[in-house]
DOVEXNU-392936 format. One record per residue (C-alpha): residue in one letter; x negated, y, z. Coordinates in steps of 0.1 Angstrom, whole numbers, plus 5000, padded with zeros to 4 digits. Layout:
BEGIN
aXYZ ...
//
This chain:
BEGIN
x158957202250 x161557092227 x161557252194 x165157442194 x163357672224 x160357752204 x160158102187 x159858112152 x157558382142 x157058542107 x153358722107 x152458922077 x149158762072 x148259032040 x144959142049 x144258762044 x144458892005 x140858981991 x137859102012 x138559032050 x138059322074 x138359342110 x142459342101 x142259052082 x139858862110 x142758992136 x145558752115 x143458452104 x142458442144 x145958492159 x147358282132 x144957992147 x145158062179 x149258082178 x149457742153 x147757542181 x150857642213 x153457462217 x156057682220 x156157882188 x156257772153 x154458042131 x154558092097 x152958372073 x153958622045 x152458842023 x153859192013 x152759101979 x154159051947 x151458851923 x148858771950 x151558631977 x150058251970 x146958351977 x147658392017 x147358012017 x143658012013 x142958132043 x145557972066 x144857722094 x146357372099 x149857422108 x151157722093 x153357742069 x153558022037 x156857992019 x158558322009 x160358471984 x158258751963 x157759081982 x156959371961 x154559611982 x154959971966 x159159941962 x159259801997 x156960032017 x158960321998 x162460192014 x161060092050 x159760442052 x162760592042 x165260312055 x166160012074 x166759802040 x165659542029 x165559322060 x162559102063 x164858792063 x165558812029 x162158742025 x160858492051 x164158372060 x165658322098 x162758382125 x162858542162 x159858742157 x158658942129 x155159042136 x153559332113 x149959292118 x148959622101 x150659912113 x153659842094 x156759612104 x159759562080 x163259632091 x165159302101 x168659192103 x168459002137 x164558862143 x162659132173 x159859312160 x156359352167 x154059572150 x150159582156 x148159962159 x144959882155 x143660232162 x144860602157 x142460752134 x145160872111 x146061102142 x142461162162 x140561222129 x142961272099 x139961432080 x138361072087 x141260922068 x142860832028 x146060882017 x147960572027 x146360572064 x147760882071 x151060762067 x150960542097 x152160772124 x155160832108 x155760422105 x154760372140 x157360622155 x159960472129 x159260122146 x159360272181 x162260442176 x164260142164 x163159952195 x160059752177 x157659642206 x153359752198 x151259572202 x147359692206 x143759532206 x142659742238 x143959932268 x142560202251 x144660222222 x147660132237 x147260452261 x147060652234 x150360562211 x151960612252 x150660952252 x150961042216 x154260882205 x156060892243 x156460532240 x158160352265 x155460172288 x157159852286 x157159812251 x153259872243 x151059582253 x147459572250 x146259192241 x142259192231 x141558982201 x139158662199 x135658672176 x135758562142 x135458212139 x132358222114 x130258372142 x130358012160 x128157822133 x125458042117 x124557852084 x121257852063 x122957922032 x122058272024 x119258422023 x118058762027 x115258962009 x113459202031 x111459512015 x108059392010 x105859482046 x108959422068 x109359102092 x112459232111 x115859472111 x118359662122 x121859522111 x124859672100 x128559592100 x131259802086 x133059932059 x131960262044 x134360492055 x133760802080 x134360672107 x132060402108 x129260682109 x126560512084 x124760832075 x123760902107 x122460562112 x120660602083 x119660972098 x118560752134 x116560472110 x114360792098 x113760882137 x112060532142 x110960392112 x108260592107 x106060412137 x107860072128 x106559952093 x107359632102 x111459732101 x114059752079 x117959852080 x120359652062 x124059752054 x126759522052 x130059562045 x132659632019 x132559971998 x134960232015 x135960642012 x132760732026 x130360611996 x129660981989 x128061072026 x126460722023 x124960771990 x123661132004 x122161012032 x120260742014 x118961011991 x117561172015 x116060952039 x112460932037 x112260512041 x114960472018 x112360172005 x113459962038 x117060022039 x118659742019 x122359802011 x124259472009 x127759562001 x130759312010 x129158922019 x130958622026 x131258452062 x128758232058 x125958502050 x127658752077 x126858472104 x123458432093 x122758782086 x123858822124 x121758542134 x118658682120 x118759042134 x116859192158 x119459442170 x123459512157 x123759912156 x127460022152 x127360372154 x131360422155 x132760782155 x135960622171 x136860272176 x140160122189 x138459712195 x135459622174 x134859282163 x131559302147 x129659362182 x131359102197 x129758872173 x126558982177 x126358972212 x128158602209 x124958482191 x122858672216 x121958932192 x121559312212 x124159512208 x123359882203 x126660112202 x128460442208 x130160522236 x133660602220 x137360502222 x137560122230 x134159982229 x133160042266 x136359872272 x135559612253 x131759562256 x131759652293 x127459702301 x126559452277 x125459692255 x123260042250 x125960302243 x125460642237 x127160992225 x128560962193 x126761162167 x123561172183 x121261052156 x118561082180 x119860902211 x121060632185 x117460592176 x115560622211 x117960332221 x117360142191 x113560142194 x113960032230 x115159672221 x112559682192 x109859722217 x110759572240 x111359122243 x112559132276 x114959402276 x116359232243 x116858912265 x118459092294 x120959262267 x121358922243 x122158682281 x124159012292 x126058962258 x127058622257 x128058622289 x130458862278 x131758752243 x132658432265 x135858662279 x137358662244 x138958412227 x141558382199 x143158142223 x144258382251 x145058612226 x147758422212 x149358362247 x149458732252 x151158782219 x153858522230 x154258702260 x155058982240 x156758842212 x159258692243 x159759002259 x160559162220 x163158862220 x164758922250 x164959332251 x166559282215 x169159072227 x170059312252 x170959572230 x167859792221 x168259982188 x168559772156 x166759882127 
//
C-alpha cells in the first residue's frame, strides 16, 4: 500500500506513564500490534506536561513520540467544557485521533476514536473516585460530536448502546491481545512463601472495590483452614479500596499465609503467574479482563466470577461463579487445589482459549474502525 493511503493515527499512549494497568497493557499492545500493518502509520502522545518523554520507554519499534507539551489538568478542564484546543496543535496533522482512556480531545479535522473500557462510573458509582465519575459525561460529549467507541467486549459495547443511545454503527467491540510479558516467564524473581506453605492462590488487580479483594480474602478463610500447605498472595498496585483490604486482612484468621505484594514488575508478574496453582479474580464487574487471560495462556486454572464481560471473554475455560459469594468462590477454589486432573482439564481448556486473542487481530479491528471514523467524518458527522 503506498504511503499517501495509509492513515495516520495519533494514540494517546498515557497510561504508558508510571505503573501499567490493564489500560496501559491495552496501548502498549495495540501500539504493537498497529506499528507492524502496513496501512497505518501510528504515533503516540502523552496528555502530560513534565512526564510526556517518558512515553518513549515503553514504545515498540516503529512508533514515533514527538509532540508539543500537553498540560493534563488545563486541558481536561477545556475538553469538558469545549471543543478547544484541538488535538492537532499538539500531535500535529493525523486522520485518527484515538483516546485510549475514556477521553478523546477535540480535533480540527482528524476522526476520533475514543476507548470505554468499562462503565463502572455508571453501574457502581459508589465503586468509583472522583475523576472516574466524570467519564459519562466525556463519553456522551464524544458521542455527541460524532466520535466513534470503541470497546474491549460485546458486553461493554451493549451497554454505552443502551445507556448513552449510541448509534449502533458507531460502537465497535474489538477484544484486546494478552500482555506480551505473559509469553516468556523469567526466573528472575523470586517469591517467599509463609513458612509451612508449598503452593497458592494468586492475585491480580488493583485495590479498588471493584476488584473484590476482601472477599477473596473472606473465601481464603473458607479453605485454608484444611489446606496448611496454601497461601494467597496479592499483587497489584495500591488503589481506593486499601481501607476494605486492610479490614479484611485484620480479620482473617490465616492472615500468616496471605502475603501482600503490592505493584511488581513484568518480569515477576509472569513468574508469579507461572508458579501458581490457581488465578482467582473475584471481579464485582468487569468489562474485558486481561489478568485471566494470562493465566490461562500459561496454563494456569482460572477461577472467576460470573459478571459483565468475563464469560464473554473466558467462554468455559474457567470456574465462574456468583459474584459476592465468598463461599462459592472458595468451594471452586479448593476444587482445582484437590484436584490434578481437573486443574489439567481447566489449564488445556485455557490455552486453548487464550490462543483466540492476539494483539494482532486487535489492531486490524481498530483499523476497521479507525476507517469507518474516517470516512463517516468526511461525510459530514458533527465536528467537535
Amino acid at each position: 500500500m503506498s504511503r499517501e493511503r495509509r492513515l495516520r493515527v495519533a494514540l494517546d499512549a498515557t497510561p504508558l506513564i508510571g505503573h501499567r494497568t490493564g489500560v496501559g497493557e491495552f496501548c502498549r499492545g495495540a501500539l504493537e500490534g498497529l506499528a507492524g500493518r502496513t496501512d497505518v502509520t501510528v504515533s503516540a502522545f502523552a496528555v502530560s506536561w513534565r512526564r510526556r518523554d517518558r512515553i518513549a520507554e515503553g514504545l515498540p519499534g516503529g512508533v514515533a513520540s514527538g509532540q508539543r507539551a500537553m498540560p493534563a489538568r488545563p486541558l481536561h478542564w477545556a475538553w469538558e467544557r469545549a471543543s478547544w484546543p484541538p488535538a492537532e496543535w499538539f500531535v500535529g496533522s493525523a486522520s485518527v485521533v484515538h483516546g485510549t482512556n475514556f477521553v478523546v480531545p477535540p480535533t480540527r479535522r482528524a476522526a476520533r476514536v475514543v476507548t470505554v473500557h468499562d462503565l463502572t462510573a455508571v453501574r457502581f458509582p459508589e465503586m468509583c473516585d472522583a475523576p472516574t465519575l466524570r467519564y459519562p459525561a466525556l463519553i456522551r460529549r464524544a458521542l455527541a460530536s460524532g466520535a466513534f467507541v470503541h470497546t474491549p467486549s460485546q458486553f461493554v459495547a451493549a451497554e454505552v448502546i443502551e445507556t448513552f443511545g449510541a448509534d449502533p454503527d458507531h460502537v465497535r467491540a474489538v477484544h484486546s491481545g494478552i500482555p506480551r510479558r505473559s509469553l516468556a516467564a523469567t526466573a528472575s524473581f523470586a517469591l517467599s512463601l509463609p513458612s509451612g506453605t508449598e503452593r497458592y492462590v494468586l492475585s491480580m488487580a488493583t485495590a479498588e472495590p471493584r476488584k473484590n479483594l476482601p472477599g477473596l480474602v473472606a473465601a481464603f478463610d473458607e479453605l485454608a483452614g484444611d489446606r496448611p500447605d496454601v497461601a494467597l498472595v496479592l499483587a497489584g498496585p495500591t488503589g481506593w479500596g486499601e481501607a476494605e483490604l486492610a479490614a479484611a486482612l485484620t480479620r482473617s484468621r490465616f492472615a500468616d499465609r496471605i502475603v501482600r505484594l503490592g505493584w511488581v514488575d513484568d518480569g515477576a508478574v509472569a513468574s508469579l503467574i507461572a508458579g501458581a496453582r490457581v488465578l482467582a479474580y473475584p471481579s464485582i464487574y468487569e468489562g474485558f479482563g486481561s489478568p485471566p487471560l494470562e493465566a490461562m495462556e500459561m496454563g494456569v486454572p482460572v477461577v472467576s466470577t460470573r459478571v459483565g464481560a468475563i464469560p464473554e471473554v473466558l467462554g468455559t475455560a474457567a470456574l465462574l461463579v456468583p459474584a459476592r459469594d465468598d463461599v462459592a468462590l472458595a468451594a471452586a477454589i479448593a476444587e482445582v487445589l484437590d484436584s490434578d486432573e481437573r486443574a489439567r482439564e481447566l489449564s488445556d481448556a485455557g490455552r486453548r482459549r487464550a490462543a483466540e486473542f492476539s494483539w494482532e487481530a486487535c489492531a486490524g479491528g481498530l483499523v476497521e474502525i479507525y476507517r469507518d471514523a474516517v470516512a463517516a467524518r468526511s461525510t459530514g458527522f458533527p465536528a467537535p
